[in-house]
SENU-443592 format. One record per residue (C-alpha): residue in three letters; residue number from 1; x, y negated, z. Coordinates in Angstrom, 1 decimal, padded with zeros to 4 digits, m for minus. Example, Ala and Ser with C-alpha at 12.3 -4.5 7.8 and 13.67 -1.06 7.14 Angstrom:
2
[r "ALA", 1, [012.3, 004.5, 007.8]]
[r "SER", 2, [013.7, 001.1, 007.1]]
//
This chain:
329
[r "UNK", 1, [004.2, m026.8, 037.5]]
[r "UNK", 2, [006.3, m024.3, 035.5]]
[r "UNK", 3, [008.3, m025.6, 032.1]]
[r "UNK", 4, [006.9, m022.5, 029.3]]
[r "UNK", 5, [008.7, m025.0, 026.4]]
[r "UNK", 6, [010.6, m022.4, 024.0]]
[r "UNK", 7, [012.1, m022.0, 021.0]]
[r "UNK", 8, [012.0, m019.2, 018.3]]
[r "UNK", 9, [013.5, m019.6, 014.9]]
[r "UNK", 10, [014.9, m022.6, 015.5]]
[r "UNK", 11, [011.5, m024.4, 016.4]]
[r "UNK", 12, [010.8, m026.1, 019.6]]
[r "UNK", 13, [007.7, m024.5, 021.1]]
[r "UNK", 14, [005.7, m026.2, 024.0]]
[r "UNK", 15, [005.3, m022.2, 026.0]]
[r "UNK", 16, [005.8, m018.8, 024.3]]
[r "UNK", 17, [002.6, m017.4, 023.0]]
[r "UNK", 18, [001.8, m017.2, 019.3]]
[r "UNK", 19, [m000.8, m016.5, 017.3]]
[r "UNK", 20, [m000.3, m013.8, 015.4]]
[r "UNK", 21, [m001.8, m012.9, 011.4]]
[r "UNK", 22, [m005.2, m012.0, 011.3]]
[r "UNK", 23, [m008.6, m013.3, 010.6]]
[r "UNK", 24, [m008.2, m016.1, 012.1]]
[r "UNK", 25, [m005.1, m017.7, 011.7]]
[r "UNK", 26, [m006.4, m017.2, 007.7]]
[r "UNK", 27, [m008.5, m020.6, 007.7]]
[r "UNK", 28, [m007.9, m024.0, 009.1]]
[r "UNK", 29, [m011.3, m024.6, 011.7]]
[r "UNK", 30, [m009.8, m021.8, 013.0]]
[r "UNK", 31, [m006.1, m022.6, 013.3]]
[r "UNK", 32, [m007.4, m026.0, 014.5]]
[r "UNK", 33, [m009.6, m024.3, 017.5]]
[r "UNK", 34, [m006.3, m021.5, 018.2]]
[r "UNK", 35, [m003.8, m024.9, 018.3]]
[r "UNK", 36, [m006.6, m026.5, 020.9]]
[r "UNK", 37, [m007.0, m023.5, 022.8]]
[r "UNK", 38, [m003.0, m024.0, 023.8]]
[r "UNK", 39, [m001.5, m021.5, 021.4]]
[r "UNK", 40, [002.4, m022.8, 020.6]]
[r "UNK", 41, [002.3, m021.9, 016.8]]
[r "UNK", 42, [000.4, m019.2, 014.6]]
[r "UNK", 43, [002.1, m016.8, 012.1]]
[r "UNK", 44, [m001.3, m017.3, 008.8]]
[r "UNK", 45, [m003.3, m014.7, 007.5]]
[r "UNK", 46, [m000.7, m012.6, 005.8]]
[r "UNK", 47, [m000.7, m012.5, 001.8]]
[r "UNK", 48, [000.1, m009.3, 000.5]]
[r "UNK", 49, [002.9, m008.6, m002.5]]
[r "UNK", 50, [000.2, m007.4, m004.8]]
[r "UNK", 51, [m001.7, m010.7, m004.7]]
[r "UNK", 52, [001.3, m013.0, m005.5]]
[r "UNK", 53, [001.9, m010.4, m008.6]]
[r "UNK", 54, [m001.7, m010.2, m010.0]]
[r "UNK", 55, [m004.5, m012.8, m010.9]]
[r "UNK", 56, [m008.0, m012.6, m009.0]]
[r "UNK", 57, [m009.1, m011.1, m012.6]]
[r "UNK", 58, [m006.7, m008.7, m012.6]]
[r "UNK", 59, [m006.3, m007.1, m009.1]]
[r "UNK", 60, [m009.0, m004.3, m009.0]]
[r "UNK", 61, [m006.6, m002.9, m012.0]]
[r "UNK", 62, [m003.7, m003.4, m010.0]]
[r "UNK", 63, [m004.4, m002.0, m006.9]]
[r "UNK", 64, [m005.4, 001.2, m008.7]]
[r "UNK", 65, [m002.1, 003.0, m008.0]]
[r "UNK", 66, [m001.2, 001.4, m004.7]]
[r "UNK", 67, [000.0, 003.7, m002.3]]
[r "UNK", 68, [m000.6, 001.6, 001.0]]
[r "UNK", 69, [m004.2, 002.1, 002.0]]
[r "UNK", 70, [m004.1, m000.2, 004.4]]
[r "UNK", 71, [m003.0, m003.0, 001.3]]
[r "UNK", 72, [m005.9, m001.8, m000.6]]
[r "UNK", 73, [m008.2, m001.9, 002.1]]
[r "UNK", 74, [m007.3, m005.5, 003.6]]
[r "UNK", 75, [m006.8, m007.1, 000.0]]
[r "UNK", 76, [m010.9, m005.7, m000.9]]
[r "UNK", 77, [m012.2, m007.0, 002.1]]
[r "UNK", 78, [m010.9, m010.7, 001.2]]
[r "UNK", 79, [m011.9, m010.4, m002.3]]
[r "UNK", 80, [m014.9, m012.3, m002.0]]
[r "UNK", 81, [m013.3, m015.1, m000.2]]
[r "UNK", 82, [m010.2, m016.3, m000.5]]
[r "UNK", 83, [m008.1, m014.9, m002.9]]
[r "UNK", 84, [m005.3, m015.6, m004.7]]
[r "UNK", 85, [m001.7, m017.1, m004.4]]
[r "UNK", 86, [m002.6, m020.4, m005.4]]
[r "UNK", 87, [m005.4, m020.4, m002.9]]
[r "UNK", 88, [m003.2, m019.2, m000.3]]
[r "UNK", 89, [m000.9, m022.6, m001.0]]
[r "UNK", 90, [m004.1, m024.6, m000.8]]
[r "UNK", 91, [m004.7, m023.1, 002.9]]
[r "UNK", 92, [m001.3, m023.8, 004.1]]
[r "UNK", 93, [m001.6, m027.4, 002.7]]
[r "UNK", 94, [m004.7, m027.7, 004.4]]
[r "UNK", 95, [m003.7, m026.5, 007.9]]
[r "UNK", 96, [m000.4, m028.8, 007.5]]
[r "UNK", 97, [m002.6, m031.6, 007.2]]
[r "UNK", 98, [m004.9, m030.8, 010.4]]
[r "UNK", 99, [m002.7, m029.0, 012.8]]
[r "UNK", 100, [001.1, m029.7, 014.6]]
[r "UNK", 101, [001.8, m026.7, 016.1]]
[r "UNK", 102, [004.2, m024.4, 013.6]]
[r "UNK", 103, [003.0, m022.3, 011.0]]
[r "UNK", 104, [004.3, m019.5, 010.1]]
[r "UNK", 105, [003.5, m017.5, 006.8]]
[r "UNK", 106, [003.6, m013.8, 006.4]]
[r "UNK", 107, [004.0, m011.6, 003.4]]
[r "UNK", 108, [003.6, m008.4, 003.2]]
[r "UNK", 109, [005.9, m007.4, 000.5]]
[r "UNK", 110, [007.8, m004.0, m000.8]]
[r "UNK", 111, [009.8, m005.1, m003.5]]
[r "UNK", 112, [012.2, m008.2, m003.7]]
[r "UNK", 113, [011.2, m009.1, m007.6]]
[r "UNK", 114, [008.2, m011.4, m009.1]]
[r "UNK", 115, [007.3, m012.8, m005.3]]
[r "UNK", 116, [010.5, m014.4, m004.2]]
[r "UNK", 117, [010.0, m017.5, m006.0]]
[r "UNK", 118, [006.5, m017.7, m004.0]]
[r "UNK", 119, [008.1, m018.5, m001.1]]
[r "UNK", 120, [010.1, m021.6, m002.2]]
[r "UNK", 121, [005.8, m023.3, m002.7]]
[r "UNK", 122, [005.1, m021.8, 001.2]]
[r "UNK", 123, [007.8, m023.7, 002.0]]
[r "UNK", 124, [007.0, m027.4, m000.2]]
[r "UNK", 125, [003.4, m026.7, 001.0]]
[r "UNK", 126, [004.9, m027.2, 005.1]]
[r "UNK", 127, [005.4, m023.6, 006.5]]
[r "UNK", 128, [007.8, m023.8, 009.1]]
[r "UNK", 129, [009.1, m020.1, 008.8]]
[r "UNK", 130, [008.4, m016.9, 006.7]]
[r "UNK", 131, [008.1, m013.3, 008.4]]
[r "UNK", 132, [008.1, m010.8, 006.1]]
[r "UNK", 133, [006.0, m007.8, 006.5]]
[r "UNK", 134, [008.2, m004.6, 005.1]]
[r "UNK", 135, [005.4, m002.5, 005.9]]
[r "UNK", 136, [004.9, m000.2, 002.9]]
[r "UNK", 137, [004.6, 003.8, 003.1]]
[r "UNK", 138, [007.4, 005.5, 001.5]]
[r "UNK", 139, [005.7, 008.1, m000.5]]
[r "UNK", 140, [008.7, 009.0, m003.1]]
[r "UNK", 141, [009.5, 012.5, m002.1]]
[r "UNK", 142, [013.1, 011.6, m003.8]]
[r "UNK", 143, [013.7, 008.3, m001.5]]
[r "UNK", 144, [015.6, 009.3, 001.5]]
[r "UNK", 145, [015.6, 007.0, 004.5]]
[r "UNK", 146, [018.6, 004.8, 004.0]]
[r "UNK", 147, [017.5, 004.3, 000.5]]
[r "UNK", 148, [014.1, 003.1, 002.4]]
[r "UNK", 149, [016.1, 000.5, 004.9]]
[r "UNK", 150, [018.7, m000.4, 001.8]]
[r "UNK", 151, [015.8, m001.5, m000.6]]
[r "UNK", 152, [014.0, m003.5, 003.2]]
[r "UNK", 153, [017.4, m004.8, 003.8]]
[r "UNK", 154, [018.1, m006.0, 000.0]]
[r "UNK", 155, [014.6, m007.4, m000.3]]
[r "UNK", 156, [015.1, m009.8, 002.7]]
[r "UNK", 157, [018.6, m010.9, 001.2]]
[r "UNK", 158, [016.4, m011.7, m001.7]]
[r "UNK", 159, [014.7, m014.0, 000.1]]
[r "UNK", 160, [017.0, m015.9, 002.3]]
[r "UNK", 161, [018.7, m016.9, m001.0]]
[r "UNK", 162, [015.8, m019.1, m002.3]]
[r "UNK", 163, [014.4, m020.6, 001.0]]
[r "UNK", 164, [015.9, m022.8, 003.3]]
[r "UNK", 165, [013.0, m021.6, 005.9]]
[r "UNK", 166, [014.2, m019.5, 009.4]]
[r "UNK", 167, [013.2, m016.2, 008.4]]
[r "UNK", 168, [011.6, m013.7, 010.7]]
[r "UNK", 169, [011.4, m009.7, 010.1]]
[r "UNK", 170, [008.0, m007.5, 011.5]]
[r "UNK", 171, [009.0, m004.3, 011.8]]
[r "UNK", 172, [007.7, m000.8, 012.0]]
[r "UNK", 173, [008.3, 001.4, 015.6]]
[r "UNK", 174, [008.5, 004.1, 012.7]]
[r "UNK", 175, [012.1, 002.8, 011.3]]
[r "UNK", 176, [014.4, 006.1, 011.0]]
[r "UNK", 177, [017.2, 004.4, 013.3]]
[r "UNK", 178, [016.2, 001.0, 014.2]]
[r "UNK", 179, [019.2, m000.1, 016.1]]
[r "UNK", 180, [021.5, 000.0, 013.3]]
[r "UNK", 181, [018.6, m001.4, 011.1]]
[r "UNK", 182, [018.0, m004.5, 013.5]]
[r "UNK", 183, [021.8, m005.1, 013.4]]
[r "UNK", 184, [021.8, m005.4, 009.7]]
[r "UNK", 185, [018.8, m007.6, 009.7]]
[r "UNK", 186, [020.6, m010.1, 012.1]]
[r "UNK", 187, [024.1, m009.8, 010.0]]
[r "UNK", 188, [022.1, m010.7, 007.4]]
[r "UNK", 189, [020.9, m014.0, 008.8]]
[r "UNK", 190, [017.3, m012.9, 010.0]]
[r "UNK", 191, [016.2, m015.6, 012.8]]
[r "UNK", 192, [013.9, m013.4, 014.2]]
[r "UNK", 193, [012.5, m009.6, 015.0]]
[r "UNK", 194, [009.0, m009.0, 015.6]]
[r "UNK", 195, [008.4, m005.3, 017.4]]
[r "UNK", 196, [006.1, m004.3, 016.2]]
[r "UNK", 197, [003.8, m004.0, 013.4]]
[r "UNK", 198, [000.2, m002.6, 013.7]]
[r "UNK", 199, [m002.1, m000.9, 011.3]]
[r "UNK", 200, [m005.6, 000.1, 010.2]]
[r "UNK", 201, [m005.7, 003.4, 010.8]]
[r "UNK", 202, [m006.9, 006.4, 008.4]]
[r "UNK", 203, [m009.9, 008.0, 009.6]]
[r "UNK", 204, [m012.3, 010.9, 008.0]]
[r "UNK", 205, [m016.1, 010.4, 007.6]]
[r "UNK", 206, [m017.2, 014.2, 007.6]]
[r "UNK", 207, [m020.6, 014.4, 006.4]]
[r "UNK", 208, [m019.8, 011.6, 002.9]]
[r "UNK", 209, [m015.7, 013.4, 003.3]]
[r "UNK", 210, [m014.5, 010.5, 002.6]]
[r "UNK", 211, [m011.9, 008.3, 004.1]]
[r "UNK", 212, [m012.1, 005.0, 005.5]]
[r "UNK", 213, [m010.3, 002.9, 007.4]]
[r "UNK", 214, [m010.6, 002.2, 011.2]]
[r "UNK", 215, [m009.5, m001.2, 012.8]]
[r "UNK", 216, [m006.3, m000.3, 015.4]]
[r "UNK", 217, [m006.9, m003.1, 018.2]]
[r "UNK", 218, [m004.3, m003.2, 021.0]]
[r "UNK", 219, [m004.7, m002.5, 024.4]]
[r "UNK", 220, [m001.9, m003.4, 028.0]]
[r "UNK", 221, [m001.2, m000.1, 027.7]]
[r "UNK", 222, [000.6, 000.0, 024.1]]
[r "UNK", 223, [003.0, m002.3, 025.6]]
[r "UNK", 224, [005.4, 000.3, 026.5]]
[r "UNK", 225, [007.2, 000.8, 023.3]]
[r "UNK", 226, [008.0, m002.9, 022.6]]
[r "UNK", 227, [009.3, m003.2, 025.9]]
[r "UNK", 228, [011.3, 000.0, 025.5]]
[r "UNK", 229, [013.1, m001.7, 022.7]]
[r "UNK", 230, [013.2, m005.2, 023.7]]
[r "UNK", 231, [015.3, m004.3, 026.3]]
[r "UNK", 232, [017.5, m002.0, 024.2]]
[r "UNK", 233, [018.0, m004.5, 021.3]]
[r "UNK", 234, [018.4, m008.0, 023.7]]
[r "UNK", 235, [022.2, m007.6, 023.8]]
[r "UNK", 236, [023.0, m006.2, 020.3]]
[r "UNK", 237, [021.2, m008.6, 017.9]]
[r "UNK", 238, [021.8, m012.2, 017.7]]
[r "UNK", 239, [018.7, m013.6, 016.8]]
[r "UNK", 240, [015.4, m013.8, 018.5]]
[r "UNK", 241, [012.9, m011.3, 019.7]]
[r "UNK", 242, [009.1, m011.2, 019.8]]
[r "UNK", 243, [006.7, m008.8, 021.2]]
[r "UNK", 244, [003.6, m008.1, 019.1]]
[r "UNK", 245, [001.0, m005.4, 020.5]]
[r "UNK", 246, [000.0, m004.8, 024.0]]
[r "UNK", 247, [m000.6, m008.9, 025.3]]
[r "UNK", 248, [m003.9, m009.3, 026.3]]
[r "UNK", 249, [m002.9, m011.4, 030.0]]
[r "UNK", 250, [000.1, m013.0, 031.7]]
[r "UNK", 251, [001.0, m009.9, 032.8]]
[r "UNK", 252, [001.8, m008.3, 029.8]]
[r "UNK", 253, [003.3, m011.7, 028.7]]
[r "UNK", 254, [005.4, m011.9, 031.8]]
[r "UNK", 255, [006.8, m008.3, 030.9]]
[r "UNK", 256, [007.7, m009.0, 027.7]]
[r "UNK", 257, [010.1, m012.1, 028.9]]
[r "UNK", 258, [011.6, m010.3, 031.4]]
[r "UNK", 259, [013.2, m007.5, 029.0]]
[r "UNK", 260, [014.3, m010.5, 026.9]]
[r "UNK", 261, [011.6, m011.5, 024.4]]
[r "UNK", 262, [011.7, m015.2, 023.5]]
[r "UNK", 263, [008.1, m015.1, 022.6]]
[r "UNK", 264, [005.1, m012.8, 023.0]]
[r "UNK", 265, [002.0, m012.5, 019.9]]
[r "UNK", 266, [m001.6, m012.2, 020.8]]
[r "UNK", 267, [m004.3, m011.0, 018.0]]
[r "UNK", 268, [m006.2, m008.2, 019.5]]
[r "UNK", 269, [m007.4, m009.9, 022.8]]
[r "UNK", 270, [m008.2, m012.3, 020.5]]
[r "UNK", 271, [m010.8, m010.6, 018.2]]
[r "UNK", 272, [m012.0, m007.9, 020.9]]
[r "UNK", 273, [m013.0, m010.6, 023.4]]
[r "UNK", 274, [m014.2, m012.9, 020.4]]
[r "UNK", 275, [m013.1, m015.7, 022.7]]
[r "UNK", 276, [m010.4, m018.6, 022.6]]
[r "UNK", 277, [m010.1, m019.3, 025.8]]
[r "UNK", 278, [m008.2, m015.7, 026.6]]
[r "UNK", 279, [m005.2, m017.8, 025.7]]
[r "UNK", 280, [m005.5, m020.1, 028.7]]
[r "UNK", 281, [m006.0, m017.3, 030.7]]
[r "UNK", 282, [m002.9, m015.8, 029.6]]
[r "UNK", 283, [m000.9, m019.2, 030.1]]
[r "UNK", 284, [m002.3, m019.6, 033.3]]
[r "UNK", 285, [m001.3, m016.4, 034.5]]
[r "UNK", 286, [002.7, m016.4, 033.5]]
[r "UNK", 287, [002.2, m020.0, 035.4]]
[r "UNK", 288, [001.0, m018.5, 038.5]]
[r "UNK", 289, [003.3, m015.5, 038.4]]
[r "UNK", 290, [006.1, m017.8, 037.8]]
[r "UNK", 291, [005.0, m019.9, 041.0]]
[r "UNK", 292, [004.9, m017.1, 043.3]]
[r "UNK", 293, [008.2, m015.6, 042.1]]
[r "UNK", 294, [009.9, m019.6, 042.4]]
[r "UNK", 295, [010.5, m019.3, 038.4]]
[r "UNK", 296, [010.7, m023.3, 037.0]]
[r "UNK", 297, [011.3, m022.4, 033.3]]
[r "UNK", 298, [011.6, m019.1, 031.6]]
[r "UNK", 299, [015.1, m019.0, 031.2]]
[r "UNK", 300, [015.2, m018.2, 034.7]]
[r "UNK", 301, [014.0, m015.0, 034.4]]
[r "UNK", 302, [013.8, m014.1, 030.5]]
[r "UNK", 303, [016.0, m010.9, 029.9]]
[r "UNK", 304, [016.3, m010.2, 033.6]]
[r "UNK", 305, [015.4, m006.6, 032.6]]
[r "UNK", 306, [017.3, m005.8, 029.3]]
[r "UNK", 307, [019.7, m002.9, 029.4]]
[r "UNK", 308, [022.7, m003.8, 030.6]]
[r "UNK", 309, [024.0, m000.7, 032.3]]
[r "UNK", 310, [025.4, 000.8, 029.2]]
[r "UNK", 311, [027.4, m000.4, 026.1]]
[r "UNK", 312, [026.5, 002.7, 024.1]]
[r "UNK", 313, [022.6, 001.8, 024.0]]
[r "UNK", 314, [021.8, 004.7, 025.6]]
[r "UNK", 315, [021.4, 003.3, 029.2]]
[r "UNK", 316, [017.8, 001.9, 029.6]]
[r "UNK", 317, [016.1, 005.0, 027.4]]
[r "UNK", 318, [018.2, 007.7, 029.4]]
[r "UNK", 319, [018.0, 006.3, 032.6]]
[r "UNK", 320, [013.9, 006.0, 032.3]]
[r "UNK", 321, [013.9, 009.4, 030.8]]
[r "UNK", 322, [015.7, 011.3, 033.7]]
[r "UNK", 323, [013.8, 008.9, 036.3]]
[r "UNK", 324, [010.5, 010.2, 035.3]]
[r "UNK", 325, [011.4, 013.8, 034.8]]
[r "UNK", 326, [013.4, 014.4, 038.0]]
[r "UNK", 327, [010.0, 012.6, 039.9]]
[r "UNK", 328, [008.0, 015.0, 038.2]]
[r "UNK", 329, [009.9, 018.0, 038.8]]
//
């Protein structure tokens, strides 16, 4: 039988498939049933800056002039539920006490001031590792793109200086040069890059002309720009990778290690299926493939595809690039 025991962040994982924020990884029966179905850790429910800086009373008023609609739109859904930081800490307590697998909490944050003290309580209350969320539209016509990544990069410092927690980065595919970027994250002491982030998605309701805001679920075929980059970034950070998007079988899992991931996320197989037991099915498949190809652990394989061909990171892209074109010429 095949050895899937990793590690990411630091932790000891018994295979490499996570969890990843959503619904239900916001609530404990449900963490419980993802932790039964075989899942190796799960990264919560993210909390978003704007709760950690406002009171339930208060946030209507402060989400006024928020600028990420996807924020807005995730933080009004939940308000009826759970809201709150201090409910958030209650969660994590509660999933601590039920589950073993690692949990790690996200926050979707902008700004390094008010909310860095929050995550010295995610970490009494049992997290095993942060990932922070830098998703955030940069509307200021006057904020040029390095002053974007600076403020990310300073934020991030901000926070490694008050936890002792491994801290993992999600990223955007959308990051002006994210070689460089992902370099500075893991100079900075970042355990861990997650490509990439996904979004609700603006849409236009033409007969109220209004806007609303559409769910974004993955499909296999999204895959191709974490790949892409996996392999690009395998050799030039030093700190671990993971693949979030695109994962919905041990295929797509299997692809993801072989360009050098050291774990692979699943959410949107999760909720389109509405069905635990896809995570078996994608276990079971990376064990099969890695029977027929004589694989006994991952490191046997994992990164067997990076880039490798190049020093100047231009290999893998360029190589692909005049591959496909010359075919189709």
């Amino acid at each position: 039988m095949a050895d899937l025991t990793t590690t990411y962040l630091g932790l000891t994982l018994k295979n490499p498939l996570i969890a990843s924020s959503s619904p239900l990884t916001g609530q404990a029966d449900s963490v419980a049933r993802l932790e039964q179905a075989g899942v190796s850790a799960v990264v919560l429910k993210s909390i978003f800056e704007e709760q950690i800086r406002a009171e339930t009373s208060e946030m209507y008023a402060a989400l006024e002039g928020e600028t990420s609609g996807f924020a807005m739109e995730y933080l009004r859904a939940d308000l009826p539920a759970r809201l709150g930081p201090e409910a958030y800490i209650e969660g994590v307590q509660e999933m601590r006490r039920r589950v073993s697998i690692p949990l790690i909490c996200s926050v979707n944050c902008v700004q390094p001031d008010q909310w860095v003290n929050y995550a010295r309580k995610l970490e009494e209350a049992g997290a095993d590792a942060l990932e922070l969320n830098l998703y955030h539209m940069p509307v200021d016509p006057n904020e040029t793109s390095a002053q974007v990544e600076a403020r990310y990069l300073a934020l991030v410092q901000a926070v490694m200086g008050v936890v002792r927690l491994p801290v993992a980065v999600k990223l955007s595919q959308h990051v002006t040069a994210l070689m460089p970027f992902a370099r500075s994250l893991a100079g900075a002491g970042v355990r861990g890059l997650v490509l990439f982030n996904r979004f609700l998605q603006t849409d236009v309701d033409i007969e109220s002309e209004t806007l609303l805001y559409a769910p974004n679920y993955s499909t296999p075929q999204v895959l191709h720009e974490q790949l892409r980059w996996t392999a690009v970034l395998r050799d030039w950070v030093r700190c671990d990778l993971a693949v979030s998007g695109g994962i919905h079988s041990g295929v797509e899992l299997a692809k993801a290690l072989l360009v050098g991931a050291d774990v692979g996320y699943v959410c949107s197989a999760l909720l389109a299926r509405q069905d635990m037991g896809v995570i078996r099915e994608i276990l079971d498949g990376l064990s099969a493939w890695m029977g027929r190809k004589g694989y006994a652990c991952l490191a046997d394989f994992r990164g067997k595809l990076r880039e490798t061909d190049l020093q100047d990171g231009h290999g893998f892209e360029r190589s692909q690039y005049v591959k496909a074109a010359t075919q189709l010429a």
